[in-house]
N, C-alpha and C positions, 0 to 999 in steps of 0.2 A: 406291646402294640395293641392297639384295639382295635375292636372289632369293624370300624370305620377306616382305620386310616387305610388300609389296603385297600377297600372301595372308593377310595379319597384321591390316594394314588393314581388305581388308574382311572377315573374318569379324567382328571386331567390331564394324562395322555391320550386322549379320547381325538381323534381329528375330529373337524369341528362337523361336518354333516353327523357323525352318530353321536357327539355329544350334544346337539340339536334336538337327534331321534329320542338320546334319554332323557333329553329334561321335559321333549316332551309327555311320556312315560310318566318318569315320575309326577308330573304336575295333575294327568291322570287319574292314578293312585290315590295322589293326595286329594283331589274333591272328591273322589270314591268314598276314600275315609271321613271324611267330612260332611255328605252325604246319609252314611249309615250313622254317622252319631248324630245328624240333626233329625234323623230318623228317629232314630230311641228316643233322644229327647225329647219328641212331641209325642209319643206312643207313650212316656212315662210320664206325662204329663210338669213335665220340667219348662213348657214353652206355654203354658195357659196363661199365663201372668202377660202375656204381649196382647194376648185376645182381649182380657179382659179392659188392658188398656186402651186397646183400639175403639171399641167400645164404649166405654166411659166417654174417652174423646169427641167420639163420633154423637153422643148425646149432646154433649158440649158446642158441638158446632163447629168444634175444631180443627176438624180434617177437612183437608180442600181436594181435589182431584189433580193428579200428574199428567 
């Protein structure tokens, strides 16, 4: 068995208010992590390439306001 299915198990036993409380938990978690690596990724310069295009654009005349 892995290391999942027993977590797997029982959250579906879960009555439904605490499996409410964990998903919202986990959903939490997960922009947490999601978060810390779009972190890194701009600190390691892995996300310049959108700047520069913003830019480009924005000479271009191409961007409009939301």
């Amino acid at each position: 068995m892995s290391k999942v299915e027993q977590p797997k198990k029982a959250i579906e036993a879960l009555p439904e208010e605490e499996f409410v409380l964990l998903r919202k938990w986990f959903s939490e978690k997960d922009w947490e992590r999601w978060d810390k690596e779009l972190e890194a990724d701009s600190e390691a310069g892995k996300l310049d390439f959108l700047m520069a295009e913003a830019r480009e654009e924005k000479l271009k005349g191409k961007l409009r306001d939301l």
